[in-house]
C-alpha positions in Angstrom: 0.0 0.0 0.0 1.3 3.5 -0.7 2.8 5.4 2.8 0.1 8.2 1.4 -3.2 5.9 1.1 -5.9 7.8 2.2 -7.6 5.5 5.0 -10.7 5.5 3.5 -9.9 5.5 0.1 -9.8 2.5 -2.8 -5.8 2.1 -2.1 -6.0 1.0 1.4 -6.1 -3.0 1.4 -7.4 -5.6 4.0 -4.8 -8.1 4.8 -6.1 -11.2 7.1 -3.5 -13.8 7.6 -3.7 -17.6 9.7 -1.4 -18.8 12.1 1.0 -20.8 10.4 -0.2 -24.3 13.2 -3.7 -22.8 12.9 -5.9 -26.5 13.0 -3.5 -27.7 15.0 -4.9 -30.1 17.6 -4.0 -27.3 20.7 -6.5 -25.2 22.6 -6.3 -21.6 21.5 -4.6 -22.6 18.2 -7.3 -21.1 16.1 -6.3 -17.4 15.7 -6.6 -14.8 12.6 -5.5 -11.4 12.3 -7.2 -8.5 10.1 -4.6 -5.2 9.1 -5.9 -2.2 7.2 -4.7 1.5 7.6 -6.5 3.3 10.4 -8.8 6.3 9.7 -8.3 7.5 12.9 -4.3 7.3 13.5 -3.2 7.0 10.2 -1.5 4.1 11.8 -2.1 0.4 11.3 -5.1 -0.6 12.6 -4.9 -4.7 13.7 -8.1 -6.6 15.0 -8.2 -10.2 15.9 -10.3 -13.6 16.4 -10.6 -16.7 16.5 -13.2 -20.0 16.4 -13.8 -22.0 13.7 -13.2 -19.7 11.1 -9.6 -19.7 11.2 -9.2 -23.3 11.2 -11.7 -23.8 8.8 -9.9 -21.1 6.2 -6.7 -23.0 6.8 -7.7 -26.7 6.1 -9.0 -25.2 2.8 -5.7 -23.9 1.9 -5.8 -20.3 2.4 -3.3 -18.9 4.2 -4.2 -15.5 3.6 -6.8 -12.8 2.3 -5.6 -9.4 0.5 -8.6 -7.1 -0.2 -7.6 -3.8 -2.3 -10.1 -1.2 -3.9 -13.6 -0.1 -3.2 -16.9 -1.3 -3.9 -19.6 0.7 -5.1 -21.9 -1.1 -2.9 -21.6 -3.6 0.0 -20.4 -6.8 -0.4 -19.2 -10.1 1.2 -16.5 -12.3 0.4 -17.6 -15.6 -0.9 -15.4 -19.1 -0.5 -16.4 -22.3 -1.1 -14.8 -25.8 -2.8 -11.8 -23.2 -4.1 -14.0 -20.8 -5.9 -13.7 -16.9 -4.9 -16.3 -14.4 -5.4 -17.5 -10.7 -4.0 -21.6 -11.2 -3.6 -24.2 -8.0 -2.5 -24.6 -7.8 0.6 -27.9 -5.6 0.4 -29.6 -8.1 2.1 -27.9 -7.8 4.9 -27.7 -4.2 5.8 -29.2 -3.4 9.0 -29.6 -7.2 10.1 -28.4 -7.5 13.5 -25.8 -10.1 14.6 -26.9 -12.8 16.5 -27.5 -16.9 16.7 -30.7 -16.4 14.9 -28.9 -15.2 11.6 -28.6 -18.2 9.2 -27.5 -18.0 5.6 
């Protein structure tokens, strides 16, 4: 990313990396990390989690996610069997998270 990328603007990327044991058959050992310049501090803002999805992203041979650009619209990213794709995501705008959400 260019040191001058505005925060909010189409050259700021999302980077979302694995642990390189993620799967691994340890407590705890289901960890991702999300990177994207911060609007705020200009800085690199870092967010992590964990669960399933990690592991689950791992065993299907992703190590890693690099998201660059802007969509006109909201989307979500897509992954199944290999295949990649950016779907709307107008359904989902003002759904609340929650158990009861089920695609």
């Amino acid at each position: 990313m260019p040191t001058d990328a505005s925060a909010l603007g189409p050259e700021n990327g999302t980077y979302a990396d694995v642990q390189r044991d993620d799967g691994a058959a340890i407590s705890g050992q289901s960890r991702i990390n999300a990177n994207a310049k911060s609007p705020i501090s200009g800085g690199i803002g870092d967010s992590q989690g964990g669960g399933f999805f990690p592991a689950e992203l791992k065993f299907a041979g992703i190590d890693g996610i690099v998201l660059i650009g802007k969509s006109a619209k909201p989307v979500y990213l897509w992954i199944k069997d290999g295949e990649f794709e950016l779907r709307d995501a107008a359904h989902l705008m003002g759904r609340r998270q929650g158990k009861w959400m089920r695609f």
